[in-house]
N, C-alpha and C positions, 0 to 999 in steps of 0.2 A: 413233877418238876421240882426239881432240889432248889431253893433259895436259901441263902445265907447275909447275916447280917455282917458288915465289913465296914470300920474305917478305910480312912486313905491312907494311915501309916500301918496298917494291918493291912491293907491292897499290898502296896512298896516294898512288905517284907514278903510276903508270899512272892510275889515275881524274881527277887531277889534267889529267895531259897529255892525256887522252882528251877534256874538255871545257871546257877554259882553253885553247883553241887562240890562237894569235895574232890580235888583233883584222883582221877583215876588210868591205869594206863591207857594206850589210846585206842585200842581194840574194843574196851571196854566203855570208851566215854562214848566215842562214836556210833555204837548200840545205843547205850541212854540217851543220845541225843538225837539219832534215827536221822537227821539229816543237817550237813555244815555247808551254808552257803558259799560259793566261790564266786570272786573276782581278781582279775588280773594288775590290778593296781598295785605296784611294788611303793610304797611311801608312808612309812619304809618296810612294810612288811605285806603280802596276800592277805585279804580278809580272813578264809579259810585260818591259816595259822593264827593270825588274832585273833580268832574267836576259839582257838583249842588251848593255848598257851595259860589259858583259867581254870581249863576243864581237865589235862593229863599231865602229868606227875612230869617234871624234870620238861618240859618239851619244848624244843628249840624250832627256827624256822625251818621250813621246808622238811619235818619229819614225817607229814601224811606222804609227801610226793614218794618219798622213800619206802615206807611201807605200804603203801598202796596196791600193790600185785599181790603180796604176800599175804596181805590179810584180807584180799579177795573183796576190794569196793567196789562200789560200781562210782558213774556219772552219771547225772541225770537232771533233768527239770521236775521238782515238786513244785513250790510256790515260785520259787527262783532255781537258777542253775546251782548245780551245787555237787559234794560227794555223799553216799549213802551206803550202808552196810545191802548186800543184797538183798534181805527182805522188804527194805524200802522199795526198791526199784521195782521187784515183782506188782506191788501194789498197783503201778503205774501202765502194769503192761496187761495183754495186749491194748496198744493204741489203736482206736478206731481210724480209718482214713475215711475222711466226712467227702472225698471227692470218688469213691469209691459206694457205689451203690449199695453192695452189705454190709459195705465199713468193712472191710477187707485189705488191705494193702497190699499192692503188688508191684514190684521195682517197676520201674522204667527201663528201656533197652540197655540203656548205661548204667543208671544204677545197678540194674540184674550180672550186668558185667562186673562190675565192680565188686559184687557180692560174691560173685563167685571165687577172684582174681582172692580175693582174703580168705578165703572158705581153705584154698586150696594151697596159697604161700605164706598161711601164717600171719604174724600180728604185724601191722601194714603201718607204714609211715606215709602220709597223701604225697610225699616225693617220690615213694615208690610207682607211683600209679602214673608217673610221666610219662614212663618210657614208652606203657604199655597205652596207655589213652591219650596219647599230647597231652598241650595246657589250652587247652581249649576253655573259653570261660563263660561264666553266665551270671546274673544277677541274683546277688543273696538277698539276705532278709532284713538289709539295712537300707536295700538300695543303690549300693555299690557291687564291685564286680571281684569273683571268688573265680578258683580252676572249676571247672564243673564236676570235675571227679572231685573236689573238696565236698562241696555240695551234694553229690552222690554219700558221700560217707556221711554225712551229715542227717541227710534224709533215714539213710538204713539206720543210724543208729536211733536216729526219734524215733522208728516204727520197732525197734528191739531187735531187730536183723542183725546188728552188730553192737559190739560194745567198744568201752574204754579198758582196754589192756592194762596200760602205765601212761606217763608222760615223758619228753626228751626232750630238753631244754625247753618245757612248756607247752611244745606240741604236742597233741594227743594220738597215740598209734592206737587202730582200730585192730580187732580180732574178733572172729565168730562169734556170738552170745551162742550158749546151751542153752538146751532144751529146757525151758522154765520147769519149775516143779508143776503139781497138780494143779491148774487154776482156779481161782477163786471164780464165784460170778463178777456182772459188776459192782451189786449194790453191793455184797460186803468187801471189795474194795473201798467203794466208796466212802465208807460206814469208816475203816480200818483208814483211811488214808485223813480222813474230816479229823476224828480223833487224836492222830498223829499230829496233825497241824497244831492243833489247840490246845495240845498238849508242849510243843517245842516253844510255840509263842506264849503261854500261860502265866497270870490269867491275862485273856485278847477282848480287847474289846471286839463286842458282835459285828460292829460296823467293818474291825479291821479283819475279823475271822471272814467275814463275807469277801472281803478286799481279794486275800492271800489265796481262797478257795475259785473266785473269778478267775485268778494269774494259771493257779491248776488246771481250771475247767478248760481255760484256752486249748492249752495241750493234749487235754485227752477229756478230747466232747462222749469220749464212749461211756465215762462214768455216770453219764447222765447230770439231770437238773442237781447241785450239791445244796443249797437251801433248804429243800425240804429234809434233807439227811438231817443238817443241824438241829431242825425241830423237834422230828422224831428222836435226837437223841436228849436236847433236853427233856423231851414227856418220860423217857424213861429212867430217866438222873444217872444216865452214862456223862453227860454233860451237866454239873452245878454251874449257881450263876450266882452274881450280886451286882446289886446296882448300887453305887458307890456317885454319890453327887449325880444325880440322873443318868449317868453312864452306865451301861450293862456290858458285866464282866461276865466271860466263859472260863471254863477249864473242867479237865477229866474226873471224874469223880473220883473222892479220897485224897487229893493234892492236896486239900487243906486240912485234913484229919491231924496230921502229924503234929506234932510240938513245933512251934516256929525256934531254931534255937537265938541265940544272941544274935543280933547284926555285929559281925567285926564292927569295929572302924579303921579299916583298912582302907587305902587308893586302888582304883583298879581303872586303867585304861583298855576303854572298849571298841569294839572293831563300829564302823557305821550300819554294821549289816549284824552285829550280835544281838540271838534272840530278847536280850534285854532292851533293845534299842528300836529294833525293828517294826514296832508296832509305834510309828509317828503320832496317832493320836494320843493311846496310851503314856507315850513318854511326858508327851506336852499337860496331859490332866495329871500326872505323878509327880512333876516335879517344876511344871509351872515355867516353863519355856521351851519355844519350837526351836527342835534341832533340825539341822539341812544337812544335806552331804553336796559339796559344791565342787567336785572335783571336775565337773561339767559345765559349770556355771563361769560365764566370762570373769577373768579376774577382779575386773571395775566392782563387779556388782558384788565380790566373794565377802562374808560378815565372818565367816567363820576359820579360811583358810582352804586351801587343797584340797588335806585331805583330814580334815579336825575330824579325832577322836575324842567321843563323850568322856569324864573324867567325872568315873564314880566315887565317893567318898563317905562309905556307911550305908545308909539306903538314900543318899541323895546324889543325883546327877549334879556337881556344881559347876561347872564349865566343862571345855576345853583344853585340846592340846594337839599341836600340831610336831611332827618329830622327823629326825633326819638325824642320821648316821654319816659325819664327813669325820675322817681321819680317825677313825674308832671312838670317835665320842659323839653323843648324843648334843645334837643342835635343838632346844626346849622354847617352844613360842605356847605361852598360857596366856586362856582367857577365860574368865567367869560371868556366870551369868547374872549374880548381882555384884554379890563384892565378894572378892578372894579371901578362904581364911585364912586368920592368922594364928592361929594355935600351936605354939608345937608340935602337939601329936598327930597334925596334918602335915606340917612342913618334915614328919619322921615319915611318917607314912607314904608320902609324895615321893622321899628320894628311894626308898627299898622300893617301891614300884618303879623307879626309874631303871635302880643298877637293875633287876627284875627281867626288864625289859630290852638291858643293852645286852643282859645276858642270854635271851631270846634271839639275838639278832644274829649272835655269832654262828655261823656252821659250823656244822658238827664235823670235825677232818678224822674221825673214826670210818671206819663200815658198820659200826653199831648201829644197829636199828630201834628207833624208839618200841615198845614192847606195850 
């Protein structure tokens, strides 16, 4: 078992440098980052794009939706929903079906229909499946009421039966999944998927790696108990750690080998869901206040706003920033979490993250494809 001795502003910078790598195109960051959380929240941008806009070179909103088919990603649930290069998703598959006696899945009457109806016309919009099934409906997974042919896609695509093709206007058209490559067992899925996690959140605290590993294990009970994975990978220091103010820190072994280079002191506006951010206890023992994402939360109660994005500056998180785009300029409500600085070299920094940012927003009226 590797142990390492670490400050807290030796923790700060490693997290930093672990996922503020150098921007790279987006074929290429989206590999190194093996998986970018999605949410449908436009205010004023998709998580997804917030959190790529750090990571690839030149990249405006809505550039994954656009390369998306072409550079062959998939969708999928790891810890959260999200996009992933297809070696991710292989990891993921086959899904056991825990209501199925060998953990086997096998459509429903309707879903088998529906399975086939795509098999046989191609990559399928769930408007297409009206004609042919009504809109007969049933209850989803919120509680409320879906077409049941939605939920038919829905299902085959959790069990790998189908996938995400592209998106149109948001909606996701389904098309056959091929034939996986050779499969792995479970446990080195398991093994390869634990690693992945701990590595995208790095370094995570244990409590939160256990957290993001629970959200996985929901969806695919086939990998087995993930706990004991973690162990066995610290015994063999595939997993280093340090415990940092009684806190114990994980991450893949060699992460911190490297030279830590300079911290900019640069601004950067972060998504609610960016791997820097993600690990709620981790933020709060770095940098000494709990962030919330309250975009759910009734407004009475809201401390932070909508949809406040964290507002990194160096290796500290020091407030807030909530943003809106009316009549081509950026509408700017800041909040910090002690006192605001007042430095020059922050109020320079603040606005090139701005224009940064308004420059992000604009689409792209090319057919250029981000690369």
């Amino acid at each position: 078992m590797t142990s390492r001795l670490l400050t807290l502003a030796q923790l700060r910078a490693l997290a930093r440098a672990n996922t503020l790598f150098p921007p790279l195109p987006l074929a290429d960051a989206l590999h190194r980052l093996g998986f970018v959380q999605a949410d449908p929240i436009r205010a004023p941008a998709r998580a997804q794009d917030l959190i790529l806009r750090h990571r690839v070179r030149g990249y405006r909103a809505g550039d994954l939706d656009r390369a998306f088919a072409r550079l062959g990603l998939e969708e999928d649930f790891l810890y959260a929903y999200g996009f992933m290069p297809a070696a991710t998703r292989h990891l993921l598959h086959p899904r056991a079906d825990p209501l199925h006696p060998a953990g086997l899945h096998q459509p429903d009457t309707l879903a088998a229909a529906v399975l086939d109806f795509v098999r046989t016309a191609g990559p399928t919009h769930p408007r297409d499946l009206e004609v042919r099934f009504g809109r007969d409906r049933a209850i989803n997974a919120w509680g409320g009421f879906s077409k049941a042919t939605t939920r038919a896609l829905e299902s085959l695509h959790h069990f790998g039966l189908l996938r995400v093709a592209q998106r149109r206007d948001g909606i996701r058209i389904y098309a056959a999944a091929p034939q996986p490559p050779a499969l792995l067992d479970a446990a080195e899925r398991a093994r390869r998927a634990v690693l992945l996690i701990a590595q995208i959140l790095a370094p995570v605290s244990l409590t939160s790696l256990h957290g993001a590993l629970a959200l996985m294990a929901r969806r695919n009970p086939g990998l087995g108990p993930l706990p004991p994975v973690v162990v066995a990978l610290r015994k063999t220091g595939a997993l280093e750690q340090a415990i940092v103010e009684g806190e114990r820190y994980l991450w893949p072994a060699g992460m911190a080998d490297s030279p830590q280079p300079p911290i900019p002191r640069d601004v950067r506006i972060l998504a609610p869901f960016d791997p820097l951010v993600w690990d709620r206890r981790r933020f709060e023992h770095l940098w000494g206040w709990a962030y919330r994402f309250e975009a759910y939360t009734p407004p009475v109660r809201r401390q932070f706003g909508y949809y406040a994005m964290p507002l990194l500056h160096g290796d500290a998180v020091v407030g807030w920033i909530n943003l809106a785009l009316i009549g081509g300029q950026l509408q700017v409500d800041l909040g910090y979490a002690v006192r605001p600085p007042h430095s020059q070299a922050f109020q320079r920094a603040l606005e090139a993250e701005l224009a940064r940012f308004q420059r992000f927003l604009i689409a792209r009226t090319s057919l250029t494809q981000a690369s």
